[in-house]
C-alpha positions in Angstrom: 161.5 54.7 100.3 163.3 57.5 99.7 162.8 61.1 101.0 162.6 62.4 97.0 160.2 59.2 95.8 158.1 59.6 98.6 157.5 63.7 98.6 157.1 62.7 94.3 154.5 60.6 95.3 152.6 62.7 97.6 152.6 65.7 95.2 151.0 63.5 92.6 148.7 62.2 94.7 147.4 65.7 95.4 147.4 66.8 92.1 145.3 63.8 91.1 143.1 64.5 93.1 142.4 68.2 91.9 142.2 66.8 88.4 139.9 64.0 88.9 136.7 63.5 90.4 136.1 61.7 93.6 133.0 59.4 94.5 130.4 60.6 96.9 128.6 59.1 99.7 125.4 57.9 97.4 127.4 57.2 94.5 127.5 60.4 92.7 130.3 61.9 91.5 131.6 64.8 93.4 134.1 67.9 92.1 136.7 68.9 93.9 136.8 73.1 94.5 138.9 73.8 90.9 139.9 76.1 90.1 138.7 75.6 87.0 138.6 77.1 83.3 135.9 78.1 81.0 136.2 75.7 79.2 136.1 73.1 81.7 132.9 74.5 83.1 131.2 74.2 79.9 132.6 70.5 79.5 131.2 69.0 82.7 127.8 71.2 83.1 126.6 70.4 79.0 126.5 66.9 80.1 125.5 67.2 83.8 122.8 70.0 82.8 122.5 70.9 79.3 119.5 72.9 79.1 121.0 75.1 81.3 123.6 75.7 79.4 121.5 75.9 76.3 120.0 78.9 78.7 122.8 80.7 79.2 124.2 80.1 75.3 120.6 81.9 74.3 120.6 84.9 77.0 122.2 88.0 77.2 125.0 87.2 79.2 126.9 84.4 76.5 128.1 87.6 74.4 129.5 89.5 77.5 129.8 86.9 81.1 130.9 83.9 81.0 131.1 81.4 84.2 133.6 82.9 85.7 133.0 86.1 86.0 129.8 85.4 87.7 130.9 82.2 89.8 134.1 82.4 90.3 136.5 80.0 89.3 136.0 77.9 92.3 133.0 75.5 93.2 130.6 76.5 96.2 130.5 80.2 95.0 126.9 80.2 94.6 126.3 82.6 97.4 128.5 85.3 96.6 126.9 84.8 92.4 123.7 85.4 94.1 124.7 89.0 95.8 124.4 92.2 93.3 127.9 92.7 93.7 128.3 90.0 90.9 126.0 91.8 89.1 126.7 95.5 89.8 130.9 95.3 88.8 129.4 95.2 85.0 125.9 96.5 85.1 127.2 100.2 86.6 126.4 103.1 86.0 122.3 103.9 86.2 121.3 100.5 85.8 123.1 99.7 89.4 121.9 103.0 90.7 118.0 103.1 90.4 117.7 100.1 91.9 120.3 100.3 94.6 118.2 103.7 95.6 115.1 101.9 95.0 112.8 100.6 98.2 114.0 97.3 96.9 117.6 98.2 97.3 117.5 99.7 100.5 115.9 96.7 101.9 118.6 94.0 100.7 121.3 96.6 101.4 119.9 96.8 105.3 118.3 93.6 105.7 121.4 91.2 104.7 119.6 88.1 103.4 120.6 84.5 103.6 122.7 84.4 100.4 123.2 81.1 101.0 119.1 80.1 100.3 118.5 79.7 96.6 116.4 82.5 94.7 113.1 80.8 94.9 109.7 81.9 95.7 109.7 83.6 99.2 113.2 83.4 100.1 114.2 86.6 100.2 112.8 89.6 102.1 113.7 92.4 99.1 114.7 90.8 95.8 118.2 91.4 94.9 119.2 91.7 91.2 119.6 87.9 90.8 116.7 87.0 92.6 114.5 88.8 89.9 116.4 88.7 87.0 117.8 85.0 87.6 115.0 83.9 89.0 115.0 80.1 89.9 118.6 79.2 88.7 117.4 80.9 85.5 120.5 81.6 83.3 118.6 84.1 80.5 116.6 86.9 81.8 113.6 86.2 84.1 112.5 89.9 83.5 113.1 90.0 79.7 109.8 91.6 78.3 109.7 89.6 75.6 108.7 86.0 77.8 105.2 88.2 78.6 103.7 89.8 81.5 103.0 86.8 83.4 106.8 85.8 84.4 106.7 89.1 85.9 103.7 88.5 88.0 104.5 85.3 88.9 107.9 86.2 90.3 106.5 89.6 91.8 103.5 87.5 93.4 105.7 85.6 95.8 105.7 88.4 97.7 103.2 91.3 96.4 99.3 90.2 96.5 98.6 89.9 92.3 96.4 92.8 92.5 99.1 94.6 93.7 101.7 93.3 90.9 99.1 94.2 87.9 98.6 97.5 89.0 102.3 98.5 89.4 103.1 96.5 86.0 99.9 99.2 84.6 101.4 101.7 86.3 104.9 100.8 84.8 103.5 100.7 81.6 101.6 104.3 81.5 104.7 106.3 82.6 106.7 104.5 79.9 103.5 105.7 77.1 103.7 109.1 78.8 108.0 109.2 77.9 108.0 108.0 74.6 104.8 110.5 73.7 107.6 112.9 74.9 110.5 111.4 73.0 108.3 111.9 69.9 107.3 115.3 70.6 111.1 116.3 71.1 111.7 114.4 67.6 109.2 116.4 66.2 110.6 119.7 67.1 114.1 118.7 66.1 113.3 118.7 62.9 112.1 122.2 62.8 115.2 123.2 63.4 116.9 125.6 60.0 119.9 123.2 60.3 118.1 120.1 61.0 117.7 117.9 63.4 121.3 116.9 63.9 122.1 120.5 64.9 120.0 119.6 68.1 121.3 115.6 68.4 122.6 116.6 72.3 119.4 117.7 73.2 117.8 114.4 71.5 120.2 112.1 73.2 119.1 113.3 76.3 115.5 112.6 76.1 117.0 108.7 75.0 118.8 109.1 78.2 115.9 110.1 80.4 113.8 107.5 78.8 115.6 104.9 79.4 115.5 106.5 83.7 112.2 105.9 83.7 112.0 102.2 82.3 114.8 102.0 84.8 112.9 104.0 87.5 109.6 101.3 86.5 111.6 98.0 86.3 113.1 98.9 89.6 110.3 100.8 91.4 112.8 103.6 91.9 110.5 107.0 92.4 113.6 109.0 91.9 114.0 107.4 88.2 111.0 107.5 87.6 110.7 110.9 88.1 113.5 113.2 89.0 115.9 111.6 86.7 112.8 110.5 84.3 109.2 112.4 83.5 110.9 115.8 84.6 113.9 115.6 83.0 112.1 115.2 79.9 110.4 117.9 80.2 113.3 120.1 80.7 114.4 118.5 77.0 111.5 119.4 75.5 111.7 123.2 77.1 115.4 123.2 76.0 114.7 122.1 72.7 111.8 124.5 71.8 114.0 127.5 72.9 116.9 126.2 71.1 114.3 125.8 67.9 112.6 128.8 68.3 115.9 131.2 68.7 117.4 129.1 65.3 114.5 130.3 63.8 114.8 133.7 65.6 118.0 134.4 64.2 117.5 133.0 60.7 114.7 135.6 60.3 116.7 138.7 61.6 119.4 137.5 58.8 116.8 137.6 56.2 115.8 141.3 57.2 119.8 142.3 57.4 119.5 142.8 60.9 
């Protein structure tokens, strides 16, 4: 054969077999490593597990991450798409910061887990953010509030004592009641303001700001969220906003008396 037929041939026969899937041991069909598109993820995995699919089509991440930019575009990524770094190159910012300071955090940052075990019960030492979040090959939100308090506990309790988990979720839930009552209080003082409330809107968006540390400083049992960057930062809103009110109204007198 010659040289030219015979390197044609072996390049197609490679090529074939990156296009085409191969028969395993038991039967099964296997996939070679890809890569592979988006497209062509969503082609074989709507068939091969469709409610999972369904899952992710549903959740939060459809809109914004699609396979790829969790798994790769090769097959056999699903340790590294279990490791917050697949998490934290879009979720930056304070989202990826109270936890990475949380006790959770620490713990995966110092205790390098087996990324290579799924993120079952028990598995891992400290929960990553996939391990929580994606809990069980769960391609929503595990720790969306709206599936209800027991999700949480049930993922919590595989390592906390339930107990534990109820109080913490109580706990969670009483520092959140204490911020808004402080959100609303800064809302209500806006609004006193001679030029309204949008003359203070900086001051407003910063208790929105310092809410949402401690929901972030809750969900994450961060302490420093919760309250450095959270319950006392409010405060000092609410302080700001009072003087900033008060010498408004300070000044708008003094122009009445032509002072």
């Amino acid at each position: 054969m010659p040289a030219i037929r015979l390197g044609g041939l072996l390049l197609g026969v490679a090529l074939l077999a990156q296009t085409v899937p191969a028969q395993g041991g038991d039967g099964s069909a296997t996939v070679h490593e890809g890569p592979f598109t988006q497209g062509e993820c969503l082609g074989c995995h709507a068939t091969r597990d469709p409610a999972l699919v369904a899952q992710w089509r549903a959740g939060p991440h459809a809109a914004a991450a699609d396979c790829l930019a969790c798994h790769g575009e090769r097959h056999g990524a699903l340790p590294k798409a279990r490791q917050d770094a697949a998490c934290t190159g879009c979720h930056e910012g304070t989202v990826a910061h109270s936890y990475a300071t949380s006790k959770h955090g620490v713990l995966v940052t110092i205790g390098r887990p087996d990324w290579t075990l799924p993120l079952d019960r028990g598995n891992y030492r400290a929960p990553g953010c996939a391990y929580c979040h994606l809990h069980a090959a769960d391609h929503g939100d595990t720790m969306d509030p709206g599936l209800g308090p027991a999700v949480r506990e049930w993922v919590c309790g595989a390592c906390h004592a339930p107990r534990y988990v109820r109080e913490q979720l109580a706990a969670g839930d009483r520092l959140a009641d204490i911020a808004r009552l402080k959100r609303a209080e800064a809302q209500g003082v806006a609004v006193l303001h001679p030029a309204g409330a949008a003359a203070v809107a900086d001051l407003l968006e910063a208790t929105e700001h310092h809410l949402r540390n401690v929901h972030l400083g809750a969900g994450h049992q961060s302490p420093d969220y919760q309250w450095w960057h959270g319950q006392p930062a409010l405060d000092g809103d609410l302080i700001r906003l009072r003087g900033a009110v008060a010498q408004a109204l300070r000044d708008g007198t003094a122009q009445k008396c032509g002072r």
